[in-house]
C-alpha positions in Angstrom: -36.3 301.9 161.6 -34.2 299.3 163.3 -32.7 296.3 162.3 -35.1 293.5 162.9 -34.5 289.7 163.6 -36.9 286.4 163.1 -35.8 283.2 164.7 -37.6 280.0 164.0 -37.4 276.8 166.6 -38.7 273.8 165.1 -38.1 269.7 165.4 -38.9 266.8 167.2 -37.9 267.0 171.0 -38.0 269.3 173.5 -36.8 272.8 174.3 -38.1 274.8 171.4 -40.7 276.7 173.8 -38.3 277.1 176.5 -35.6 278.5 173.9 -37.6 281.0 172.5 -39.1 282.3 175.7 -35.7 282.8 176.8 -34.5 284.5 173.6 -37.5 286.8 173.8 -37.0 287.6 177.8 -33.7 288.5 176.8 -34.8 291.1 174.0 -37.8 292.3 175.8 -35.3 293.3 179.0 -33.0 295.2 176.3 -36.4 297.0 175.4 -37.2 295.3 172.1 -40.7 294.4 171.3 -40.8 290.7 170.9 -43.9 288.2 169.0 -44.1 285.0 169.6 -46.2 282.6 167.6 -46.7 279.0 168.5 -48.4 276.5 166.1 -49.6 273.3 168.1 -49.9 269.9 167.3 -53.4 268.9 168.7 -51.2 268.3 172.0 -52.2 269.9 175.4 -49.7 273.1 175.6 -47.7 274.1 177.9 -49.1 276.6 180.3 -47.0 279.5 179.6 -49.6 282.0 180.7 -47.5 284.1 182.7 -45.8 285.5 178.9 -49.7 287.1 179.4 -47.9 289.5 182.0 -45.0 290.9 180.0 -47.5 292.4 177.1 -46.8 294.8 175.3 -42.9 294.0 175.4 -43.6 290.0 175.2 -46.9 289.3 172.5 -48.1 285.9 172.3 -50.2 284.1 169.5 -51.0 280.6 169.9 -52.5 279.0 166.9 -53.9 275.4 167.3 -55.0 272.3 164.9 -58.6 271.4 164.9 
């Protein structure tokens, strides 16, 4: 099994989404199988629906506040 990497974005502000999309385009194009799991705030979320496309290199779990 190969090594394996977690990387957690987190804060106030803006460009957590963006950097982890980018990190996991990156490993997805070297041929690594990339998660993603977003917790939201009760906020609208950012339509990142196109991440739908890149399955199963790119998987995406979104995980909302009621």
């Amino acid at each position: 099994m190969g090594r394996r990497r977690l990387q957690i974005y987190f804060g106030n502000g803006r460009g957590k989404t963006t950097a982890a999309l980018g990190q996991a385009i990156r490993e997805a194009s070297g041929g690594k199988s990339v998660i993603i799991i977003q917790f939201l705030k009760g906020r609208q979320p950012e339509q990142i629906s196109f991440i739908q496309r890149l399955e199963p290199e790119i998987r995406l779990f979104r995980f909302q506040r009621r």
